[in-house]
N, C-alpha and C positions, 0 to 999 in steps of 0.2 A: 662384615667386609663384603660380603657378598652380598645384602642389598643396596650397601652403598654403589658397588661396582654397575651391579645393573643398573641401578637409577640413573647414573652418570652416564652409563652407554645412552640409556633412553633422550637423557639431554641431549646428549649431543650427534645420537642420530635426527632427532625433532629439528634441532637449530641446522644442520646441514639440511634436510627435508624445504625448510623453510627457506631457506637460502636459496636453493637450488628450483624454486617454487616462482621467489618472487623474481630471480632472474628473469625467468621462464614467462613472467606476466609483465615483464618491463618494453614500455611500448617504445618503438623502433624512433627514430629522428626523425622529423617530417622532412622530407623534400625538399630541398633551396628551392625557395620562387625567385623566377626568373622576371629579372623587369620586363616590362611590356615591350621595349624595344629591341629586346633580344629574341623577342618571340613575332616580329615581324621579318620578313623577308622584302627586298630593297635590292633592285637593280637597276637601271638606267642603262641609254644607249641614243648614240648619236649618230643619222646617217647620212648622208653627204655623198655625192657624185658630181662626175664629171666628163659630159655626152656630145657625140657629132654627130648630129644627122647629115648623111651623105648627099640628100637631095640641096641643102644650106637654104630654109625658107628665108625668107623676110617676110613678118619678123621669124626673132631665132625662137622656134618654139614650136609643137607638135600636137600643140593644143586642138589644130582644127581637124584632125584624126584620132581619135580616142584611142587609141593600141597602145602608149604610151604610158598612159591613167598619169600616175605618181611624176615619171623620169620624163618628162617635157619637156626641160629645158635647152637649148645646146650653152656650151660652155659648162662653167662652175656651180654648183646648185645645193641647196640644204636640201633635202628629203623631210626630214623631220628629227624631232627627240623625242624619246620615251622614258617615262618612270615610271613602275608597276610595283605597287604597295599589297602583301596581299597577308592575311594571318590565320592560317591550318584552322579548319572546323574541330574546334575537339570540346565539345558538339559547335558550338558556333563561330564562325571566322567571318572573313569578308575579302574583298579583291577590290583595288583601284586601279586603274590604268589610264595614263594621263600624255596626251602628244599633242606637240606643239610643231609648226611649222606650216612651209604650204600643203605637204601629203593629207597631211590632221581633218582639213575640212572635206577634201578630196575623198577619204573613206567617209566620214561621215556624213554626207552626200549632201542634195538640196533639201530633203524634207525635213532635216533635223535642223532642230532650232539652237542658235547663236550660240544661247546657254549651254550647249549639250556636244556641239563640234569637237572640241579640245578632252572631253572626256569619252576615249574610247570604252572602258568597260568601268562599271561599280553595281558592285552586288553582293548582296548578304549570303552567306552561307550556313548550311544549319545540314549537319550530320546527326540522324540522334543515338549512333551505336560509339562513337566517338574515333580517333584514329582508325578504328579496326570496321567501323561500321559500313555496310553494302549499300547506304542507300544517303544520298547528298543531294541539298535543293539549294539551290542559285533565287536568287530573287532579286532582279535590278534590270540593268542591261550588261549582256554578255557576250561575246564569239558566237558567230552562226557555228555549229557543230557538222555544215553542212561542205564539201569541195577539200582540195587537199594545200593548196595555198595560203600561207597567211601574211594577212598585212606586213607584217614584219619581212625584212627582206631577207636577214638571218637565219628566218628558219626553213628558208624555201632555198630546193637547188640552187636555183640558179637569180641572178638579181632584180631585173625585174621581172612585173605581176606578166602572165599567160591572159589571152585573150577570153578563155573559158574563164578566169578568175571573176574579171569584172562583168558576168551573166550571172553569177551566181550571189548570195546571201552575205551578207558583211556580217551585220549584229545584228539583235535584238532583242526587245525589252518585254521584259512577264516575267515566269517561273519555268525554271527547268528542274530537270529532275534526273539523276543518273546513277542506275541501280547496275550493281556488279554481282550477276547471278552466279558467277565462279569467275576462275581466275583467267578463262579463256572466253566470258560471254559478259559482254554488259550492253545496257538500254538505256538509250536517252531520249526524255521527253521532251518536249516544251508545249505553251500555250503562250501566244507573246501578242503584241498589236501587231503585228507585219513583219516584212521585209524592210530592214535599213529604217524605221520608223522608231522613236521613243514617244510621238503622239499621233493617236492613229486616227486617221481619215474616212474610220464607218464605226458602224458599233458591230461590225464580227470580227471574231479575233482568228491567227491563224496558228496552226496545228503544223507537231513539227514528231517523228521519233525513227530514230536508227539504234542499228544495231553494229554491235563491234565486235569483231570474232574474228583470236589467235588460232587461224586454221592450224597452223605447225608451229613451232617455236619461230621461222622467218619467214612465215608468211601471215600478214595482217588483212583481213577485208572487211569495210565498212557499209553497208548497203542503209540507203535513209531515203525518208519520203517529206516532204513541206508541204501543205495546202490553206489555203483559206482568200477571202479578199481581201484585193489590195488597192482596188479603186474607189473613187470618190461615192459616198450615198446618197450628195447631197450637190445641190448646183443652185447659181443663183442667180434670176432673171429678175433686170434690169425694166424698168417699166418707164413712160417718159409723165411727164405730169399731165392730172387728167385724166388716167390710166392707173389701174391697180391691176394685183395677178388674181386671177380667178382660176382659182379649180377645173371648175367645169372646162372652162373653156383651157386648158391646157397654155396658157399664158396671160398676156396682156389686155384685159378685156377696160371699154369707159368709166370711167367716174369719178364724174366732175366735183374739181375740188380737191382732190389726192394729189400731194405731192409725189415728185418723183423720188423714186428709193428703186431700192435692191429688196427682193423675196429669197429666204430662205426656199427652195423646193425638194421635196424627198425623193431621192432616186434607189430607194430599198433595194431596187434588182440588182444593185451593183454589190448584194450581200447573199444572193440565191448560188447553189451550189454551180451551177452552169458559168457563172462568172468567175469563180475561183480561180484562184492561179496555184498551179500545182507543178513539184516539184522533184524528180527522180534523180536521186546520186549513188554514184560506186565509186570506192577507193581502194585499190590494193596495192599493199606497203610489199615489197619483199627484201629481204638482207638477201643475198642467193650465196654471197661469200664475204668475209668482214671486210672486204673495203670496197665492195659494189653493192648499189642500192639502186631499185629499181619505184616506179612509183607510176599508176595508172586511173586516172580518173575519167571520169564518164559521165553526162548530165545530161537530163531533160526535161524543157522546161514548156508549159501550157497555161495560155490565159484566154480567159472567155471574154474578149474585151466589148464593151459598150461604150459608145460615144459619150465621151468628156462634157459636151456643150448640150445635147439635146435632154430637157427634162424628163419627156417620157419616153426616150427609147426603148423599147424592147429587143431587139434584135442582137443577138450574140454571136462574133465574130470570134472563132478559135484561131488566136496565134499559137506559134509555138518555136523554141529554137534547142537545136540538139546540138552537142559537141564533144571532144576527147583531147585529154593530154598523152602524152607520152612522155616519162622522165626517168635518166639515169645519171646516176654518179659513180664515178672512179678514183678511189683517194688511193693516188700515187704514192704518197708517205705523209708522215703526221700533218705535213706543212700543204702538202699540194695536194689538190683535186680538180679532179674535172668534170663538168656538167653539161647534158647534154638536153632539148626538149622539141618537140614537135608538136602540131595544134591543130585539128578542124573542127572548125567551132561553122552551123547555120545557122542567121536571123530573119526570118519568113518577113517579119511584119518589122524589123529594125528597131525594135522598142529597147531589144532587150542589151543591145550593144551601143543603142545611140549612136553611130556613126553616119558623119556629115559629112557632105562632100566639102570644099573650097566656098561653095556659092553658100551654104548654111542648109540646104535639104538635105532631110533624112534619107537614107540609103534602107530601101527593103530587098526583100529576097537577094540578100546578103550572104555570100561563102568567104570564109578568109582562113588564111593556114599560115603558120609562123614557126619559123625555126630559130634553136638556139642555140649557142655553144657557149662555154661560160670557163672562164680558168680563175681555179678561188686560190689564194695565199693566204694562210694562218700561219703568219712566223711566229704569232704569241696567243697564248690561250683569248686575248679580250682583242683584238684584233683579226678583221677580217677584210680582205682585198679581192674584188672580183674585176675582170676584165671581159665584156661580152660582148659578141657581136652578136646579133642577131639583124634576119629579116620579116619583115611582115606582106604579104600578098590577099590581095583584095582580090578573088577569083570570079566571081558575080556582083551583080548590085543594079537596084535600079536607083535613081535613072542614069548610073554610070559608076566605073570602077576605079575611075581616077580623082580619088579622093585624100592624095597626099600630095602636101602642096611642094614643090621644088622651084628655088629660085626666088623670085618675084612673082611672075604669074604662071607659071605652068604647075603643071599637076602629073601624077602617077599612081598606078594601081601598085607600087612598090614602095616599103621604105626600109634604108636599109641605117642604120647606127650602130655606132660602137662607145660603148660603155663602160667607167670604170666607177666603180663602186666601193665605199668605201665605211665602215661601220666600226664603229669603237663601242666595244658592252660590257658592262660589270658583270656579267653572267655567267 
C-alpha cells in the first residue's frame, strides 16, 4: 500500500510538474497586423479667402508688391488644398505632401521644375532604434527646419505669411538628420542642393544644423545656421558665326567657318566660400500662461554675390538683409483668439525680398515694417476663421518707396487690407 501510494503521488505530482511546465513554455498570440492603411496617417485641408486692399488697384491684385506672397488677390480667392500622407519610421516610414492651387507654385518658387511645384514635401524616412529611437534621417525634399512661419496658414498666428517669412528657406532637397540627445536638447542636420531648389544650379551643396532646446517646460529656443552656394557656376556666351569661345581670350575670338552656337563657360568662383550665402536664425516659443503665447524670430542673411552675366568675374560683392518678427496670441476661450505681429525686416541689395516698384525695378536699400492684428474663430475643432487687418510700410528704398499701386495710376509707400480667412482641416 504504501508503494503504491507513493508511486501514485510521484505521478501525479510529475503530470501537474508537467502541466504547469508546458503552460509556462506556451508561446503568447502574436500581435493582430494591422492593414497598411491603418497604419497611415491622412489629413487634408482647404484654404480659401476673401481680401480688400484699401488702396483698390487696377487690376484687382497686389501682385506688383510682394508683401502679400500667397493672399493677392482682392475679392474671393482659393489659397490652395492640402493632403499630407505620412507612415511612423518604425525603423522605416516616409512622408508625402501634396498642394494644389495658386499658393502651390508660389512656395515652390521659380527654380523648381513643373514636375515638382504641386509636391511640397516626399521623403523616406529611416529611424534605426525604432519608435523609441534618437536618431531619424529624412531623405527626399522636406521643410526648411529653418524661421518660425509655415506655409500653412493654420499653423501660424496669424493668416497671412510675415515679410521676414518670404527672406527666408521654404524646402529642400538632400538628407537630413535629427538626433534627440535628451528630452530637452535635439540636433538637426542637413546637406541638400540649396535653397528652394530640388535641382541645383552648381556642384557645391549647402550645409544646414540647429539646435533645439526646452530651456524651461515654457520656454523653447531654437538657434540654426544655413550656408553654402547658391549661384550659378556656369554661364553661357553666345558667339555669332565665324566666331567661336576661346579661353584665352575670355570670350569670342575668329574662326572662320564655326557656326553660331552658345558655350558652356565655368564660373567655379561662384562655388568659393566668399560667395556663399549664409544664414543666422533664432526662434523663441514661450507659453508664459495657458492661453498666451508668445513667439520671436530673428534672421540673418549674407551673400557674396558675383555677376550673373560676366564669365570671369572675380569680384565679390557682400549683400546682406536682417530682420525680426514679433508674435502674440490670446485665446480668449476655446472658440476665440487673438493675434497680434510686428516686422522690420532690411534689404541692402533687394534680392532677398524682390520687391518692385509699379514701373518693374527692383527696390534696394529697402526698410519695411508691418503690423498685424488678426481675430481667429474656431467654433469646431476642423474649422478655422480668421479676420485680419493688417498694414505694410515701405520706410526706405531706392529708387523710391512708393511701390504700392492705389487706383489706376498712383502709387504708395503704404498698403493697407483686410482679410478674412478661411480653412477647413481633417486635422
Amino acid at each position: 500500500m504504501v508503494r503504491r501510494s507513493t508511486c501514485s503521488t510521484f505521478l501525479l505530482l510529475s503530470f501537474l510538474s508537467s502541466a504547469a511546465l508546458a503552460d509556462g513554455r506556451a508561446p503568447a498570440p502574436p500581435p493582430p497586423v494591422l492593414p497598411w492603411y491603418d497604419a497611415v496617417d491622412l489629413d487634408a485641408f482647404v484654404d480659401a479667402y476673401g481680401s480688400v486692399d484699401w488702396g483698390f488697384p487696377k487690376p484687382q491684385t497686389t501682385d506688383g508688391a510682394p508683401t502679400r506672397y500667397h493672399h493677392s488677390s482682392n475679392g474671393f480667392a482659393l489659397s490652395w488644398v492640402g493632403l499630407n500622407m505620412s507612415y511612423a519610421p518604425e525603423p522605416v516610414g516616409g512622408t508625402v505632401s501634396l498642394r494644389f492651387g495658386p499658393t502651390a507654385p508660389l512656395v515652390a518658387g521659380p527654380a523648381e521644375p513643373d514636375s515638382l511645384r504641386y509636391v511640397k514635401q516626399a521623403f523616406a524616412s529611416f529611424r534605426p532604434g525604432g519608435p523609441e529611437g534618437a536618431l531619424t534621417l529624412d531623405f527626399g525634399k522636406f521643410d526648411t527646419p529653418f524661421g518660425a512661419e509655415a506655409a500653412e496658414s493654420q499653423e501660424n498666428f496669424n493668416y497671412t505669411h510675415g515679410v521676414l517669412w518670404a527672406a527666408q528657406p521654404l524646402f529642400h532637397t538632400g538628407l537630413r538628420a535629427r538626433y534627440d540627445l535628451a528630452a530637452e536638447l535635439s540636433l538637426v542636420g542637413l546637406v541638400a542642393n540649396g535653397i528652394n531648389r530640388s535641382v541645383d544650379n552648381n556642384v557645391g551643396k549647402t550645409f544646414g544644423l540647429k539646435a533645439e532646446l526646452a530651456l524651461l517646460e515654457w520656454l523653447d529656443v531654437g538657434v540654426g545656421w544655413l550656408g553654402g552656394p547658391e549661384q550659378d557656376d556656369f554661364v553661357r556666351v553666345a558667339c555669332a558665326e565665324d566666331t567661336a569661345y576661346e579661353p584665352s581670350a575670355q570670350g569670342c575670338a575668329p574662326s572662320a567657318g564655326a557656326p553660331a552656337r552658345s558655350y558652356t563657360v565655368d564660373r567655379g568662383g561662384a562655388n568659393e566660400f566668399e560667395a556663399w550665402t549664409h544664414l543666422f536664425d533664432l526662434v523663441v516659443t514661450a507659453n508664459l500662461a495657458p492661453p498666451f503665447d508668445l513667439l520671436l524670430n530673428a534672421s540673418y542673411g549674407t551673400t557674396g554675390a558675383r555677376s550673373q552675366n560676366a564669365a570671369f568675374e572675380t569680384e565679390v560683392t557682400q549683400q546682406r538683409w536682417y530682420g525680426a518678427a514679433l508674435a502674440a496670441r490670446y485665446h480668449l476661450s476655446e472658440v476665440w483668439a487673438l493675434a497680434a505681429r510686428g516686422e522690420y525686416v532690411v534689404d541692402e541689395s533687394g534680392n532677398a525680398l524682390g520687391m518692385v516698384t509699379p514701373a518693374g525695378e527692383l527696390v534696394s536699400d529697402l526698410s519695411v515694417a508691418t503690423a498685424t492684428l488678426t481675430l481667429q474663430a474656431r467654433p469646431t475643432r476642423n474649422l478655422i476663421l480668421r479676420l485680419e487687418n493688417r498694414a505694410d510700410f515701405v520706410l526706405e528704398g531706392k529708387p523710391g518707396t512708393e511701390v504700392y499701386t492705389r487706383g489706376e495710376r498712383e502709387s504708395s509707400d503704404m498698403l493697407l487690407t483686410t482679410t478674412l480667412g478661411v480653412v477647413l482641416t481633417t486635422d
